[in-house]
C-alpha positions as CSV (number, residue, x, y, z in Angstrom):
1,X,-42.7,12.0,10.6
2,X,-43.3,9.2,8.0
3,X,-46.8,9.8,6.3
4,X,-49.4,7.5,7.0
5,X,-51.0,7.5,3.6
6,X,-50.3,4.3,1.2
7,X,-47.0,5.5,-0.3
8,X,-46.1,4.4,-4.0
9,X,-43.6,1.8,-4.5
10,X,-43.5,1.3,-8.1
11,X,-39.4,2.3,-8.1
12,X,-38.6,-0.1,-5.3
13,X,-37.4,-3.0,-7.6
14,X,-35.9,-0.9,-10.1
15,X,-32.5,-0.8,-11.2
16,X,-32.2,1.0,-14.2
17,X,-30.2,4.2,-12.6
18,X,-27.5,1.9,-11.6
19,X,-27.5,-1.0,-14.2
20,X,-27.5,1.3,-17.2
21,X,-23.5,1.5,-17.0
22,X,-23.7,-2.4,-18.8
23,X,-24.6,-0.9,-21.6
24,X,-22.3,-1.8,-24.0
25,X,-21.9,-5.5,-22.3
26,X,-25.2,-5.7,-23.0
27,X,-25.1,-4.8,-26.3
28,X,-22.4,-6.9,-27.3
29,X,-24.2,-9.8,-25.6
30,X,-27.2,-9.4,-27.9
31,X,-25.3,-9.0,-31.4
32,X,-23.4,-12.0,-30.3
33,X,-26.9,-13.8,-29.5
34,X,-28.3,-12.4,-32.5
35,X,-25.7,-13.2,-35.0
36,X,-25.8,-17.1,-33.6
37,X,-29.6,-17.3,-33.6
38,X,-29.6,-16.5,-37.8
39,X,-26.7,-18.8,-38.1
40,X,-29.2,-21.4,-36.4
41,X,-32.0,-20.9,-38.4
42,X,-33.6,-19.7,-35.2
43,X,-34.5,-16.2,-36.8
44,X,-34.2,-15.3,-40.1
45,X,-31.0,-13.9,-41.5
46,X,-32.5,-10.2,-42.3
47,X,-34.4,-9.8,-39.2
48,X,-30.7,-10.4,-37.3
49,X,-28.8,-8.1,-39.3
50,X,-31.7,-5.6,-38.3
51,X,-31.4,-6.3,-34.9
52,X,-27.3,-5.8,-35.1
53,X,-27.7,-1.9,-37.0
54,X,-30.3,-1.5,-34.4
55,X,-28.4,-2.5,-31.6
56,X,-25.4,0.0,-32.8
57,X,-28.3,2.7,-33.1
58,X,-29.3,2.5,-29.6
59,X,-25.6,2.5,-28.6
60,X,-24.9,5.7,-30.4
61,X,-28.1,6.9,-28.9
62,X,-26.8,6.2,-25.3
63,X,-23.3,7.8,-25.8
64,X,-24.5,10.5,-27.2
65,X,-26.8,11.1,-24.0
66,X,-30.1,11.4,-26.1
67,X,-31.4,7.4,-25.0
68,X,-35.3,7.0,-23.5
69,X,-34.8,5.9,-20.3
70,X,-37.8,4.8,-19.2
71,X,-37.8,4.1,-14.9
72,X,-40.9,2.2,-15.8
73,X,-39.2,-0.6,-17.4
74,X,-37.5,-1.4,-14.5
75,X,-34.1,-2.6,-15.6
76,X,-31.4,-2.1,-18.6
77,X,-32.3,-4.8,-20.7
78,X,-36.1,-3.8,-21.4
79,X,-35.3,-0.4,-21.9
80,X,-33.0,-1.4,-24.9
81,X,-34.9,-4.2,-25.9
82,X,-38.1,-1.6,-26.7
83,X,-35.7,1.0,-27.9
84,X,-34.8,-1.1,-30.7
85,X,-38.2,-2.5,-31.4
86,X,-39.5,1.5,-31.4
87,X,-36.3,1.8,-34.6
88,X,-36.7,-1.8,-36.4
89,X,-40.0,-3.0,-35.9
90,X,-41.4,-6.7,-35.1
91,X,-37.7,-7.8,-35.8
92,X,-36.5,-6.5,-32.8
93,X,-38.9,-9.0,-30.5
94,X,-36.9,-11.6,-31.8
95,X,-34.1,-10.8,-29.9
96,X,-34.6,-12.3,-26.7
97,X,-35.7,-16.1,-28.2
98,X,-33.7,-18.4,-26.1
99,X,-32.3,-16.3,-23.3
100,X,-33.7,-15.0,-20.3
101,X,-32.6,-11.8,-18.4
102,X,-31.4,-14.4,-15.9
103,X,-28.7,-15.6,-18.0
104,X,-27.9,-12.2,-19.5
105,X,-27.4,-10.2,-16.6
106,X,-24.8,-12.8,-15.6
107,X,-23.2,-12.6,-19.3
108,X,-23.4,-8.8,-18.7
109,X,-21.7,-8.7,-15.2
110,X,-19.0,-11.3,-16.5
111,X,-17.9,-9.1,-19.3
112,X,-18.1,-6.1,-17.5
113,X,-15.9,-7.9,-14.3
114,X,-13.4,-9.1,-17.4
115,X,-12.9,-5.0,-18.0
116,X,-12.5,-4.0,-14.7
117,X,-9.6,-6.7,-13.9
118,X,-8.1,-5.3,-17.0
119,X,-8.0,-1.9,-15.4
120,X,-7.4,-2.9,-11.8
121,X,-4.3,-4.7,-13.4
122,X,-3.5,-1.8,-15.1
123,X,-4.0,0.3,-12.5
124,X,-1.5,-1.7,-10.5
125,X,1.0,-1.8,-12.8
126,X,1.1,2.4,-12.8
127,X,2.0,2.6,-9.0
128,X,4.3,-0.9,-9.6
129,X,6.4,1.8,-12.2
130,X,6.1,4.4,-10.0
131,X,7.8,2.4,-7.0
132,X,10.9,1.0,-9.3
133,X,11.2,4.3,-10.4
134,X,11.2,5.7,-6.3
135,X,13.6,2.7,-5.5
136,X,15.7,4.2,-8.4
137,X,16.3,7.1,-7.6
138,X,16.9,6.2,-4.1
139,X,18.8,3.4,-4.6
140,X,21.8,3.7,-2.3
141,X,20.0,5.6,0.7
142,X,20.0,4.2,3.8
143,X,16.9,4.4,6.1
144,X,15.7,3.0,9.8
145,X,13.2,0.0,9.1
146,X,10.8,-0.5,12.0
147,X,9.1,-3.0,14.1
148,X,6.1,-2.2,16.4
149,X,7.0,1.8,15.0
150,X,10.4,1.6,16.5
151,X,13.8,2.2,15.1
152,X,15.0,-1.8,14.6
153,X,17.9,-2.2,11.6
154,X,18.9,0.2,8.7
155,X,17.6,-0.7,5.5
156,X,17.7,0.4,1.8
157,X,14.8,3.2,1.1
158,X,15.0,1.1,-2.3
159,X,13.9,-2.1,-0.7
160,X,11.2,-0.7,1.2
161,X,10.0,0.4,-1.8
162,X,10.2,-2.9,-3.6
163,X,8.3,-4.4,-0.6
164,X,5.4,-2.6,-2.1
165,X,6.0,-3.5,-5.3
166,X,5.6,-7.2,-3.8
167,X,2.5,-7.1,-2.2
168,X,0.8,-5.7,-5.8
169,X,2.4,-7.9,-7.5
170,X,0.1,-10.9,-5.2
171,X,-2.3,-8.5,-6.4
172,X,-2.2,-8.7,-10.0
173,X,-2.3,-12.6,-9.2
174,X,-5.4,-13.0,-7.1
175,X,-6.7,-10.6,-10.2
176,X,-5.5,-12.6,-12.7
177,X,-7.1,-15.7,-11.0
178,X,-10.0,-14.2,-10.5
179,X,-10.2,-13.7,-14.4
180,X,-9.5,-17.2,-14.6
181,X,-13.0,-18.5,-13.4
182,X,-14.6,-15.4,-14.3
183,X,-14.5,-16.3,-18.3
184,X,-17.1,-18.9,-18.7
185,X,-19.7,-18.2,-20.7
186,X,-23.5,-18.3,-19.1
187,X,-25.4,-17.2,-21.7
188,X,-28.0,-20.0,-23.4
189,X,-28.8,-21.1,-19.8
190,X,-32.0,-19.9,-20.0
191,X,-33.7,-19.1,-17.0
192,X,-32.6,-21.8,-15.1
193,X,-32.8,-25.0,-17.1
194,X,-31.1,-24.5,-20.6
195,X,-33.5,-23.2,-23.6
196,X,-35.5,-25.3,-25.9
197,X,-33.9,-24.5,-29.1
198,X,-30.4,-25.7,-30.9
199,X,-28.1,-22.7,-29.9
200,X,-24.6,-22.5,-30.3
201,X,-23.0,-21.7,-27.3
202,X,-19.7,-22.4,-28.5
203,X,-19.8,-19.9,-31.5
204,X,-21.5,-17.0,-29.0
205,X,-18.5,-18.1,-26.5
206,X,-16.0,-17.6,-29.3
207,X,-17.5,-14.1,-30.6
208,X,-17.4,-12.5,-26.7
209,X,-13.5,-14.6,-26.5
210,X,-14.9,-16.4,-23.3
211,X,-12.6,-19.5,-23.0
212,X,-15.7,-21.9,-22.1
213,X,-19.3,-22.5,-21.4
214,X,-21.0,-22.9,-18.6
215,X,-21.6,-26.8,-17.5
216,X,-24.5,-26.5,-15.4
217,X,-27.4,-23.9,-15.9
218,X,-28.4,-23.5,-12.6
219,X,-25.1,-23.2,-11.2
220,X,-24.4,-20.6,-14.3
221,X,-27.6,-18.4,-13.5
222,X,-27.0,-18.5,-9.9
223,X,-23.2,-18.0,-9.8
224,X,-21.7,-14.9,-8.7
225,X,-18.5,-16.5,-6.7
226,X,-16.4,-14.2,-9.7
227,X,-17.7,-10.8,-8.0
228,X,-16.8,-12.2,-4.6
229,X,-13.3,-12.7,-5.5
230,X,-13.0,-9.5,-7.1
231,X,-14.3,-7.8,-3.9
232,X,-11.5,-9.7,-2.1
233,X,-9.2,-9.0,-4.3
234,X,-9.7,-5.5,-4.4
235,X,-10.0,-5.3,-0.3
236,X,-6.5,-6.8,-0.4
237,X,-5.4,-4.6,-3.0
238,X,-6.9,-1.4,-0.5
239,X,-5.7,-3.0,2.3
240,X,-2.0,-2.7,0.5
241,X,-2.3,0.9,-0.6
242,X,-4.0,1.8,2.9
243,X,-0.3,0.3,4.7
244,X,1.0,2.6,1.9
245,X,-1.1,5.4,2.8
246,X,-0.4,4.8,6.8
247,X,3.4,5.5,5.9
248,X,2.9,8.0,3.9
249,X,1.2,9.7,6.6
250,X,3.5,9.2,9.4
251,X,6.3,10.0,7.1
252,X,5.5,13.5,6.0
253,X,4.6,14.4,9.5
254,X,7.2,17.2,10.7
255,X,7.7,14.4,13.5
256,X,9.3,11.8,10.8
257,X,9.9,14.2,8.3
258,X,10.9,11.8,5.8
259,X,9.2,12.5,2.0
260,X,7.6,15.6,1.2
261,X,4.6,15.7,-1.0
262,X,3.5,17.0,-4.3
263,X,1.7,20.0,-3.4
264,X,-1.3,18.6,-5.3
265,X,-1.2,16.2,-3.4
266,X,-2.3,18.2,-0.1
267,X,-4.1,20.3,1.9
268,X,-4.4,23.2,3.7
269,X,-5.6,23.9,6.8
270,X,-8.7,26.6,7.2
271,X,-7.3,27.8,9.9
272,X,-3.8,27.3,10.0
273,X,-2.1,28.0,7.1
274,X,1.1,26.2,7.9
275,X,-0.2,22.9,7.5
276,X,0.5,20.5,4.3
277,X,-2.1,17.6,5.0
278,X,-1.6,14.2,3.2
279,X,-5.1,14.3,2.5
280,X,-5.2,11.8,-0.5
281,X,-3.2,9.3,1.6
282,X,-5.7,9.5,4.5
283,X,-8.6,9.8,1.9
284,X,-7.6,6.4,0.5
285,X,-7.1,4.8,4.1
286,X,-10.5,5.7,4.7
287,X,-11.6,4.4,1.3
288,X,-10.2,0.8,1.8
289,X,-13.1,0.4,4.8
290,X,-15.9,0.8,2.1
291,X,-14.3,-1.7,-0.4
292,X,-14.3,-4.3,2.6
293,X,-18.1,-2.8,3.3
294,X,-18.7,-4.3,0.0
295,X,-16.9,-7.1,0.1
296,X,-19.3,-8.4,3.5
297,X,-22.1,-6.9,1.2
298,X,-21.8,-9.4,-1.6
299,X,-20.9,-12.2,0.9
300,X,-24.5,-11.4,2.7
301,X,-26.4,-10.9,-0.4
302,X,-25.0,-14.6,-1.1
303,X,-25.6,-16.6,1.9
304,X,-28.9,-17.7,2.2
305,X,-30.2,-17.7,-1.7
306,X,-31.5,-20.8,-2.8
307,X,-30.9,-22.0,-6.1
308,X,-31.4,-20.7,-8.9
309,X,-32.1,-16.8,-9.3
310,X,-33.5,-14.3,-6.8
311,X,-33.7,-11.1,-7.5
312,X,-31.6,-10.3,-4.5
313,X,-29.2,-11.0,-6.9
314,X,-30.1,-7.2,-7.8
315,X,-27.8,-6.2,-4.9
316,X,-24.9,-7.4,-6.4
317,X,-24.1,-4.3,-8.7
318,X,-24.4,-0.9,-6.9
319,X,-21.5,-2.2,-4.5
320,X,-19.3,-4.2,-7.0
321,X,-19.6,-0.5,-9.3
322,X,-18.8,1.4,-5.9
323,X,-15.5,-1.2,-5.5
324,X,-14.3,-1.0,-9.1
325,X,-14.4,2.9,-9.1
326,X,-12.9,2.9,-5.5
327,X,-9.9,0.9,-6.3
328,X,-9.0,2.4,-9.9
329,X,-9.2,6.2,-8.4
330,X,-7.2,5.2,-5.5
331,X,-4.8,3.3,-7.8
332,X,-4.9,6.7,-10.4
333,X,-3.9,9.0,-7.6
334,X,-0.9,6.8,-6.0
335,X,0.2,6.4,-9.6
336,X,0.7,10.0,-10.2
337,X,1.3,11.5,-6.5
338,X,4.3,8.7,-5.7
339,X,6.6,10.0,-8.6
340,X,6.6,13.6,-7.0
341,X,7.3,12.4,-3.4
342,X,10.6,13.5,-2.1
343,X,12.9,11.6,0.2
344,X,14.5,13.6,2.6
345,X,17.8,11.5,2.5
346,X,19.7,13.6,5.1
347,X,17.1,12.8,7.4
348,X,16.6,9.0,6.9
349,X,20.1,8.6,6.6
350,X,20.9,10.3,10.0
351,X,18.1,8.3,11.6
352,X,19.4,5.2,9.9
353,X,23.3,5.8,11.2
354,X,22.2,5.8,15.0
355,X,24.2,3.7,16.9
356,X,21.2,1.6,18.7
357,X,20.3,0.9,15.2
358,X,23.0,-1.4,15.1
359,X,22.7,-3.3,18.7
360,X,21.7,-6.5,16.6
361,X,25.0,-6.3,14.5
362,X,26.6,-6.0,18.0
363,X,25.3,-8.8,18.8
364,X,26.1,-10.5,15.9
365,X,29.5,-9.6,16.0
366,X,29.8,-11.4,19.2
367,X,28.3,-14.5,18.1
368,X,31.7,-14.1,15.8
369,X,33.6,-13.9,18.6
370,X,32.2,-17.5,19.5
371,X,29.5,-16.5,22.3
372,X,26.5,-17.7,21.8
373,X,23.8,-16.1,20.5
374,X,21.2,-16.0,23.3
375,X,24.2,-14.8,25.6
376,X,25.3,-12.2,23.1
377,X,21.6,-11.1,23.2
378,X,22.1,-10.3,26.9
379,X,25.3,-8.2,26.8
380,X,24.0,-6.2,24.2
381,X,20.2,-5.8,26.2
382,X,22.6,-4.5,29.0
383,X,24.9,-2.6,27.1
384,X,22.0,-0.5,25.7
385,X,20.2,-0.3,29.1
386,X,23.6,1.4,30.6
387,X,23.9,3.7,27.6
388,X,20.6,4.9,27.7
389,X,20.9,5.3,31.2
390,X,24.2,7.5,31.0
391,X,22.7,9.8,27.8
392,X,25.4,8.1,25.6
393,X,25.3,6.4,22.2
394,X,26.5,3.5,21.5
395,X,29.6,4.4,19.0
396,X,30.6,6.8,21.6
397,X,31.9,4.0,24.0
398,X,35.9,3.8,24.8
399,X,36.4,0.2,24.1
400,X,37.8,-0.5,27.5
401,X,33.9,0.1,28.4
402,X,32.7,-2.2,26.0
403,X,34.9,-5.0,27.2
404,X,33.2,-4.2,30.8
405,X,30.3,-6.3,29.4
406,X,32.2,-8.7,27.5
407,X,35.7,-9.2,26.8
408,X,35.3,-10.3,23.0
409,X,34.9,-6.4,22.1
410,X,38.1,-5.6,20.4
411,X,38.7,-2.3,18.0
412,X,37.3,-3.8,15.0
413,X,33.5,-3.5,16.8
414,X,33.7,0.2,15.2
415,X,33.8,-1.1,11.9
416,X,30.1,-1.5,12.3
417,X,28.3,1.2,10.6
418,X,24.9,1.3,9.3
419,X,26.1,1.1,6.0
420,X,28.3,-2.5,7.0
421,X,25.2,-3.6,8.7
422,X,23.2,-3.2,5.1
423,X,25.8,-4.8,3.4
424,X,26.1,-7.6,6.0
425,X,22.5,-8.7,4.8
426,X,23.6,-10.1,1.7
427,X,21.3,-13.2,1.3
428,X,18.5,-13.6,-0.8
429,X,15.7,-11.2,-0.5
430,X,18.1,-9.3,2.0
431,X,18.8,-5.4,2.1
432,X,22.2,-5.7,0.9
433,X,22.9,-3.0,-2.0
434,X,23.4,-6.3,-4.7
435,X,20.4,-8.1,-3.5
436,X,18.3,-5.0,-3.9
437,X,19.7,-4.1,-7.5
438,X,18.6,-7.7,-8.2
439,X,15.0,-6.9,-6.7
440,X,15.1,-3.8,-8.5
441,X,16.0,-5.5,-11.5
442,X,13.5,-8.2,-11.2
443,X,10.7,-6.0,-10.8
444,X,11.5,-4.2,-14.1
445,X,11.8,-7.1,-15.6
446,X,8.4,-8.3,-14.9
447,X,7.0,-4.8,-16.0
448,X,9.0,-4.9,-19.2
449,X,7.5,-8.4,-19.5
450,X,4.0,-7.1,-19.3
451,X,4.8,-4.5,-21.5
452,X,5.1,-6.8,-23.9
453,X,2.3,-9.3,-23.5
């Protein structure tokens, strides 16, 4: 039962247990500031380079774990801001002359969003390797590819794989976009309006490498679209690695029993002790349903605000911090658990050779023989119907039963083999074993070209 008695609020509105990780943004936001402001002739010279030493004092102070925190300041910027005033003196209450925390918490969530692409990217790139590398070692094993979970047409294990790689590599483009409108530079916005004072926003844009300033004030106070499209970004990114995950699953079952897993990499059970459970692929399938959690977060927090800042805009953090470390674990643990995954090749390969595998070739093979394709579609539907029906496989037909259901089948229909029907797809983007080593090779290429950058 909730008491009735007048409860104290005082830590409703504060933020300094979560905002306190911008530390060093914030840090390098005010010796930028600072620097500009004596170069201005806003502050004096001395009283800048005070604030600077000061600034790298209260940064040692907060890696070292021995910093003040003080709830009752509220947020991350007064707590510094009286930290260095307690080491330099008066000098330190220059500081904040023409900024307001408006425009520095944005400058602070910009920097820290240009990190966190850097990792995510990063991140990305890890299980990119470690996919070439799978598709490597795997190159020439044949597998069933699916549709709607059933056996459809044998594929390369390798470009499975390389799918992957595909869908990170949109990835590291929305993230690179993202970075793209992410590095404006808000600071000397003041509050809302601009600051009455003759900054240098270009010289504070060049110190923090921000490629421009902010045109409008307002919008640059208000503005968090950046954090938006890094949620969406990343809940695409989860989304990927949960599809990943799904497999993963479903293929280390005993049912598929396609890849085995690093035993690090699972569980036991606490009461059967037979069990191997992927639990870091279900773990990060569950995890991708909190990134998108965050995602509506930021978009609801959003919606209604008038311009220019509300402290709503408070709300934007604890998520975004949540979606960052979501999304660079996950990305840490595919990274290191995908190079240990075994392919059980027998297996895929067996599944892969079935002879229903191959009722498209069939049909295919017809449409050779001149029949149309629609028509061809038929005899094969019914080919597979009386098969099924009699227990039998396709490949162990007499051809004289074949040609019951159309007169085109000749001796060369068991020259089909999985292994012909792989090769057969030799167009671009296509399973064949060439157009795979050219994926294969492409990818590397654009990691070695990253590499390099």
């Amino acid at each position: 039962m909730v008491s009735k008695t007048m409860q104290d609020h005082s830590d409703y509105t504060v933020s300094i247990h979560y905002d306190r990780r911008l530390y060093r943004q914030d840090i390098a936001g005010s010796k930028a500031h600072a620097a500009m402001l004596a170069q201005q002739g806003i502050i004096p010279r001395d009283d800048a380079d005070a604030i600077i030493v000061g600034l790298s004092a209260v940064q040692d102070e907060i890696e070292r774990g021995d910093f003040p925190w003080d709830p009752a300041l509220e947020d991350l910027h007064m707590n510094i801001e009286r930290r260095l005033t307690d080491l330099i003196g008066p000098a330190g209450a220059r500081l904040h002359t023409g900024r307001s925390r408006n425009d520095q918490i944005a400058l602070d969530m910009r920097l820290y969003t240009r990190a966190a692409i850097d990792d995510t990217i990063a991140g990305l790139r890890s299980v990119q390797r470690a996919l070439v590398d799978l598709a490597g070692q795997y190159q020439e094993v044949l597998m069933p590819g699916y549709t709607h979970l059933q056996r459809a047409q044998p594929v390369l294990f390798a470009h499975h794989m390389l799918a992957y790689f595909e869908m990170l590599q949109r990835d590291v483009g929305r993230f690179t976009d993202c970075a793209v409108r992410m590095d404006v530079l808000p600071l000397g916005s003041g509050a809302l309006a601009g600051v009455p004072y003759p900054t240098d926003r270009i010289a504070v844009a060049l110190a923090l490498e921000f490629a421009e300033i902010s045109p409008n004030s307002m919008d640059a106070v208000a503005d968090r679209d950046f954090l938006a499209e890094f949620h969406a970004a990343a809940a695409i990114a989860m989304m990927h690695i949960s599809r990943l995950s799904e497999e993963i699953v479903i293929w280390s079952s005993r049912e598929f029993d396609f890849v085995r897993l690093p035993d690090e990499f699972t569980t036991g059970s606490s009461i059967m002790p037979q069990k191997r459970n992927p639990d870091f692929a279900e773990i990060a399938r569950g995890k991708t349903g909190r990134v998108y959690g965050s995602l509506m977060g930021i978009l609801t927090v959003l919606k209604g605000l008038p311009l220019t800042y509300n402290r709503d805009l408070q709300e934007d953090k604890e998520g975004f911090f949540d979606t960052v470390d979501t999304l660079l674990s996950t990305l840490s643990v595919f990274a290191d658990m995908l190079p240990g995954m075994k392919l059980n090749t027998h297996r895929v390969e067996s599944l892969a050779s079935e002879s229903y595998m191959l009722a498209t070739d069939l049909a295919d093979y017809l449409v050779g023989k001149g029949v149309p394709f629609r028509d061809a579609h038929g005899v094969m539907r019914r080919l597979c119907q009386h098969c099924e029906a009699d227990g039998m496989s396709l490949s162990d037909l007499p051809i004289a039963e074949y040609q019951r259901f159309a007169p085109q089948f000749d001796d060369d229909v068991y020259a089909i083999t999985a292994a012909a029907s792989v090769a057969a797809r030799d167009n671009p983007g296509g399973t064949a074993p060439n157009r795979v080593a050219e994926g294969l090779a492409r990818a590397k290429s654009i990691l070695t070209s990253t590499e390099t950058q």
